[in-house]
NUMARFI-726112 format. One record per residue (C-alpha): residue number from 1; residue in three letters; x, y, z. Coordinates in nm, 4 decimals. Example, Ala and Ser with C-alpha at 12.3 -4.5 7.8 and 13.67 -1.06 7.14 Angstrom:
<atoms>
   resi   resn          u          v          w
      1    ala     1.2300    -0.4500     0.7800
      2    ser     1.3670    -0.1060     0.7140
</atoms>
This chain:
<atoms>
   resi   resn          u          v          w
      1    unk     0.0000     0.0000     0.0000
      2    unk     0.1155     0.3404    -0.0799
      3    unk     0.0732     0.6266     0.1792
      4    unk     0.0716     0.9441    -0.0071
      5    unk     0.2665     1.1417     0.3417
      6    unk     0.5611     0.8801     0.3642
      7    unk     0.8180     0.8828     0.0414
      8    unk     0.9746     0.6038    -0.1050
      9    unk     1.3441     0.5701    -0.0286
     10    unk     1.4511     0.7243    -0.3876
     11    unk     1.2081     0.9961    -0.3348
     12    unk     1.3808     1.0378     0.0412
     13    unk     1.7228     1.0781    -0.0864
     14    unk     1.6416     1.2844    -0.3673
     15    unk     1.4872     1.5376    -0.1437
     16    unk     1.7943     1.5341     0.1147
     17    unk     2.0414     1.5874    -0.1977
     18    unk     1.8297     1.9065    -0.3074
     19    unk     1.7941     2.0400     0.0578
     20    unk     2.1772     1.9524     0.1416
     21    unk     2.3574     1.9837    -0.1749
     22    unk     2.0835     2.1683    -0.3930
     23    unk     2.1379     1.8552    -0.6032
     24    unk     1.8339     1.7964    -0.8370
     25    unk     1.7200     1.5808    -1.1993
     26    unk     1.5814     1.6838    -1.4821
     27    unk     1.2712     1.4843    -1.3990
     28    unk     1.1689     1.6765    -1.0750
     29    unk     0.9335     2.0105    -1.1713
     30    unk     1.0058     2.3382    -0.9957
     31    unk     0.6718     2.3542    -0.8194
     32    unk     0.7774     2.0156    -0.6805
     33    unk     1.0833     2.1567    -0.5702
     34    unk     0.9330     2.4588    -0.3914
     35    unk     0.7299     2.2662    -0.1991
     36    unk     1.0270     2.0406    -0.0763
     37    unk     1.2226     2.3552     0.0078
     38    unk     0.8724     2.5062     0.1642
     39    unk     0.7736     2.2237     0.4267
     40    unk     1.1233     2.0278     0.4721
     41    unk     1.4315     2.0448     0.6365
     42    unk     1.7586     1.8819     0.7417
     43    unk     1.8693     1.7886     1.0802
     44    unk     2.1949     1.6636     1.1610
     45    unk     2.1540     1.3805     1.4240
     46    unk     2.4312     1.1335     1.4884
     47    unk     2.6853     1.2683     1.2111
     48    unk     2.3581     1.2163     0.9782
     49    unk     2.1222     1.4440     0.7718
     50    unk     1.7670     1.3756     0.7999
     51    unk     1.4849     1.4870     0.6711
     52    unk     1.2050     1.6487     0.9018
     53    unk     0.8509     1.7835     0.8310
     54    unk     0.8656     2.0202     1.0859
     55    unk     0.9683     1.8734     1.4350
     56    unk     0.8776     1.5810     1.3125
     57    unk     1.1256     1.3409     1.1778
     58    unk     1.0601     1.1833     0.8190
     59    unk     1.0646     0.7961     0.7222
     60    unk     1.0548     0.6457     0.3450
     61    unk     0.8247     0.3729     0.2797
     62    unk     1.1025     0.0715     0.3086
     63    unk     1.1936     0.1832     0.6995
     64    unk     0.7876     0.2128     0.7772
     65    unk     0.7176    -0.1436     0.8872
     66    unk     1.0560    -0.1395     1.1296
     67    unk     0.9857     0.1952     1.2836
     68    unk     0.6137     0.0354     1.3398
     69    unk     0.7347    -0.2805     1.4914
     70    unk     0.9609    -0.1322     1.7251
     71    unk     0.6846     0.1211     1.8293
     72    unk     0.4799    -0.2218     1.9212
     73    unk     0.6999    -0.3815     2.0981
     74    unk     0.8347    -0.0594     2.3078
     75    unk     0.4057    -0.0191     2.4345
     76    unk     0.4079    -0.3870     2.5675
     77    unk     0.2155    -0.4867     2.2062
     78    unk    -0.0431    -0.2152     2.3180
     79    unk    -0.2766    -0.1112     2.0671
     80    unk    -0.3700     0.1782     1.8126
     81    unk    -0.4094     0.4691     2.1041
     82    unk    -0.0813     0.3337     2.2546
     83    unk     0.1542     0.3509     1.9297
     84    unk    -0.0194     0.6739     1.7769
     85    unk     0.1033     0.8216     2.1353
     86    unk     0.4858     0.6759     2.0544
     87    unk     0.4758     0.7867     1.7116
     88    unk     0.3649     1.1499     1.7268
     89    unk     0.7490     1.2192     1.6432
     90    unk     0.7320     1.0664     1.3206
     91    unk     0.5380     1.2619     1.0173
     92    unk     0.2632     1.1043     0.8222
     93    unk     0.2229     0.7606     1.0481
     94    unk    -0.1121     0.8104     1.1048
     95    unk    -0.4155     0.5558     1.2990
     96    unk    -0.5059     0.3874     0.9498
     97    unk    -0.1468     0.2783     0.8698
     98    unk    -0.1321     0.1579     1.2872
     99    unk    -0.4121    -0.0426     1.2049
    100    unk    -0.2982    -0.1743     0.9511
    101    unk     0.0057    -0.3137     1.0581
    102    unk    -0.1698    -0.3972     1.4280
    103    unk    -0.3300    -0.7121     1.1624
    104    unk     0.0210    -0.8316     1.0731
    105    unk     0.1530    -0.9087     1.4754
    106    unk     0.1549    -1.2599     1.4707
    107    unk     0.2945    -1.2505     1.8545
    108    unk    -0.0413    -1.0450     1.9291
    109    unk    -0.2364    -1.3698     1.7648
    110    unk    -0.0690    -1.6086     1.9457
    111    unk    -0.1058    -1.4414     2.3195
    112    unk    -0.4577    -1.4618     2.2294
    113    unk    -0.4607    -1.8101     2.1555
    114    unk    -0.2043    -1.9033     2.4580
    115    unk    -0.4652    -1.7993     2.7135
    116    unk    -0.8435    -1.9382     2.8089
    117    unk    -1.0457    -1.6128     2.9100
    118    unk    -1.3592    -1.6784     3.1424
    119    unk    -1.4958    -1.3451     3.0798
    120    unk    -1.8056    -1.3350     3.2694
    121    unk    -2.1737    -1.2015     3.1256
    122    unk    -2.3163    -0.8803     3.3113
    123    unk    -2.6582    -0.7590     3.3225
    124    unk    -2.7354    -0.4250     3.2783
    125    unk    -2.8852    -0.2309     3.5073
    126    unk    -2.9039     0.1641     3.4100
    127    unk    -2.6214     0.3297     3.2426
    128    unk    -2.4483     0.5068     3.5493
    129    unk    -2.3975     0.9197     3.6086
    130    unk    -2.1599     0.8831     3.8992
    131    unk    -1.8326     0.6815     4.0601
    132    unk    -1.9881     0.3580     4.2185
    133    unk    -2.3424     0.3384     4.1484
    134    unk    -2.2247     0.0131     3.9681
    135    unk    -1.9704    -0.2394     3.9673
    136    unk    -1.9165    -0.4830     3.7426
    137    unk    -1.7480    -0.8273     3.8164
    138    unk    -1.5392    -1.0280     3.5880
    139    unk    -1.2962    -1.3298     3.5908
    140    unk    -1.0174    -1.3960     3.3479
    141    unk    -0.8864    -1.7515     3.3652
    142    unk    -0.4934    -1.7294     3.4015
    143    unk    -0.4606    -2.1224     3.4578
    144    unk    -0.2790    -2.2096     3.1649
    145    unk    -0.0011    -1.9042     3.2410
    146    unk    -0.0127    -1.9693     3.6313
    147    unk     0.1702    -1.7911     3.8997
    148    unk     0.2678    -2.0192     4.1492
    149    unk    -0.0792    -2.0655     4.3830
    150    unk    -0.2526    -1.8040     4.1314
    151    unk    -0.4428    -1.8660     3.8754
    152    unk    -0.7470    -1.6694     3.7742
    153    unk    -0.7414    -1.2705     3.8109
    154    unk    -1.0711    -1.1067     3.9834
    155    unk    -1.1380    -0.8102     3.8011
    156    unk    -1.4141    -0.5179     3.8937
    157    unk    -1.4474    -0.2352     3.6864
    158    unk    -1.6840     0.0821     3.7837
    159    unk    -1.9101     0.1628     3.4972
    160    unk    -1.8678     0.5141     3.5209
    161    unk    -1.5253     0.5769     3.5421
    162    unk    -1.4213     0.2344     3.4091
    163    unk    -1.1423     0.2444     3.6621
    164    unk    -1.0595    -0.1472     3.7098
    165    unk    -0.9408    -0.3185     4.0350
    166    unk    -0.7426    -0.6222     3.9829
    167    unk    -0.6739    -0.8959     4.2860
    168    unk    -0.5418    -1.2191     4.1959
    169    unk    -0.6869    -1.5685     4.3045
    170    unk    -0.6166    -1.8861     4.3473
    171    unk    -0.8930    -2.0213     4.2859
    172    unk    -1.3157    -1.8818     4.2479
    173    unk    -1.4319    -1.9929     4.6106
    174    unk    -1.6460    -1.7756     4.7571
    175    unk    -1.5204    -1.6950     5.0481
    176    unk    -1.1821    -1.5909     4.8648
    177    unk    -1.4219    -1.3695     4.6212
    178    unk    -1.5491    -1.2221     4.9057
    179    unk    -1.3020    -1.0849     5.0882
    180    unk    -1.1470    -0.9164     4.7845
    181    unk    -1.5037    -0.7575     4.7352
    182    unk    -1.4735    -0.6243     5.1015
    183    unk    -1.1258    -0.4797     5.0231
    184    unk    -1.1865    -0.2999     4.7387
    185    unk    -1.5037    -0.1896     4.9356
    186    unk    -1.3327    -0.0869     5.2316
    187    unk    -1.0196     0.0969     5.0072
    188    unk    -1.2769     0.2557     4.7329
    189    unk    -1.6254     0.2795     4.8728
    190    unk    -1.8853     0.0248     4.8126
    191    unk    -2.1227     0.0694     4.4800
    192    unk    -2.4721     0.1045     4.4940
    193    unk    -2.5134    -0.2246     4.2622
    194    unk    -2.3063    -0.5074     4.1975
    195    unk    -2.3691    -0.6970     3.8641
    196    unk    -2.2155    -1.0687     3.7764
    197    unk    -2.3347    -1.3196     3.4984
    198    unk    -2.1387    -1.5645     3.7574
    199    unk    -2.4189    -1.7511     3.9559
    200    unk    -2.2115    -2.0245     4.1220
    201    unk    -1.9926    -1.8123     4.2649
    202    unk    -2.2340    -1.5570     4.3981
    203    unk    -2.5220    -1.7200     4.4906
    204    unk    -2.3778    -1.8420     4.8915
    205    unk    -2.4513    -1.6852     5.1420
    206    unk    -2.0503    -1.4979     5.1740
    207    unk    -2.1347    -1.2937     4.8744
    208    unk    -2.5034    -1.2415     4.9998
    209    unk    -2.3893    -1.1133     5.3649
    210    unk    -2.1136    -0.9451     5.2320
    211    unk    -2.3961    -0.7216     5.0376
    212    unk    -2.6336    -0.7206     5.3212
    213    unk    -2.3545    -0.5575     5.5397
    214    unk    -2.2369    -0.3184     5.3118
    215    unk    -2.6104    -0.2152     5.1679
    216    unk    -2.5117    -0.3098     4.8068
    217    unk    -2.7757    -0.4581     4.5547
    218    unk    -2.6653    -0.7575     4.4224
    219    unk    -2.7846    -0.8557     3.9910
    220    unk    -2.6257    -1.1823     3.9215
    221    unk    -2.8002    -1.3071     3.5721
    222    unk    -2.6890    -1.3223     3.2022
    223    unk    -2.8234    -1.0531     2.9717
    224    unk    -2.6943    -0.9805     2.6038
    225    unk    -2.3889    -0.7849     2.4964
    226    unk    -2.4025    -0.4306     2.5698
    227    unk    -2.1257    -0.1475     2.5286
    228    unk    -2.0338    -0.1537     2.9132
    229    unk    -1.9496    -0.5703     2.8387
    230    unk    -1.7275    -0.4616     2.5575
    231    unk    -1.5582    -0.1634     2.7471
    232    unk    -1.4777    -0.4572     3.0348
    233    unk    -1.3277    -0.7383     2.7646
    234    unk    -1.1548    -0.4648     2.5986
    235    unk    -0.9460    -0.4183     2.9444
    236    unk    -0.9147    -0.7279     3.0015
    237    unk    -0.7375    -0.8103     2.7214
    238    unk    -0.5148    -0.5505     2.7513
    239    unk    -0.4295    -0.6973     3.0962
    240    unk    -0.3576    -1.0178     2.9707
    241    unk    -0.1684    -0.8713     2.7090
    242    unk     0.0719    -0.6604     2.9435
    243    unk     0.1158    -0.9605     3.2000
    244    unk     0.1767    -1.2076     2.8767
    245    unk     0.4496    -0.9878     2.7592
    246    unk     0.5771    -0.8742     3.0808
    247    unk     0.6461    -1.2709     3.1383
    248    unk     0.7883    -1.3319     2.7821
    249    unk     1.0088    -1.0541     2.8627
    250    unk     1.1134    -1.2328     3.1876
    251    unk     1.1703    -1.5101     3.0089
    252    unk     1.4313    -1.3428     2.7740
    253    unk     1.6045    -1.2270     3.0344
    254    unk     1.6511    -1.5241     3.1891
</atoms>
């Protein structure tokens, strides 16, 4: 694919020789030239003269997929927000050519095949207009990619804020559930409701005097996919992402 902002490399070094040496071909028109001289510029960094678009450093098309990679793997294989945020220093890599190349991470593919998620269903109650009127309860499964005793991850994400507590478990008892619940109730202020798709787990009577004492309304029932559902799989994937190449990383080092 050809992006119209990023030159090829013969284009690249034709422009330095004009800016640098005022070197040109017969084949390049003067308006052409003008506008080089008009929006570019060299920069001398590491006994080397670059071309910038501003403060912004130029690439040619054969460098593109390299200086994308690199931005990938420096984010933790984060996604489009992420890299645009790494790349503002380099002109024309724009969203659409992140997403493109976000397609072509095999490593990205594999994570997701690596690990079982258990993401749990959530009912919807109202859509919330302040910080805890509602929590939302998931679990992600961790038991392929184990850490010692742990192996799932209790995650609770307030639908207003979307701010998401993480405590790890070893495994989905209740009475382990519930005393994370009372933690992150006792550290953040308890909601107003608490929503799970999770019935096994939360129908006992820890999770149901937990509530009681608190005052917290308790929804526990499968409903279909809504935007809150989405927000809450879209964060946990990035955690499994981070921890997945946090422990790859490990694993190099060692």
């Amino acid at each position: 694919m050809k992006y119209f902002l990023i030159p090829t490399k013969t284009t690249y070094d034709k422009i330095s020789k004009y800016l640098t040496k005022n070197q040109v071909d017969g084949s390049i028109s003067i308006n052409t030239l003008t506008h080089w001289r008009k929006v570019y510029s060299i920069k001398e960094v590491d006994n080397q003269n670059l071309v910038y678009y501003g403060e912004r450093k130029v690439i040619c098309e054969e460098e593109l997929f390299e200086v994308l990679h690199k931005a990938h793997v420096f984010v933790g294989h984060g996604g489009r927000d992420l890299m645009t945020n790494a790349l503002r220093g380099f002109y024309g890599v724009g969203r659409k050519v992140i997403a493109i190349y976000l397609q072509t991470c095999t490593e990205c593919e594999h994570k997701r095949a690596r690990i079982k998620k258990n993401i749990v269903k959530k009912e919807i109650v109202t859509n919330p207009k302040s910080y805890a009127e509602s929590y939302q309860v998931d679990f992600i499964d961790m038991e392929s990619q184990r850490d010692g005793l742990y192996s799932w991850i209790l995650v609770v994400q307030d639908q207003f804020t979307k701010f998401v507590h993480l405590r790890a478990l070893q495994n989905k008892d209740s009475r382990s559930i519930a005393f994370l619940l009372e933690e992150i109730f006792a550290q953040f202020g308890p909601p107003q409701v608490l929503q799970t798709g999770n019935g096994r787990e939360f129908e006992n009577e820890h999770i149901h005097s937990l509530c009681r004492e608190w005052k917290v309304k308790l929804i526990n029932g499968n409903s279909r996919k809504s935007s809150n559902e989405e927000s809450v799989e879209r964060a946990s994937h990035d955690i499994e992402n981070i921890i997945l190449t946090w422990e790859t990383s490990l694993q190099r080092n060692d």
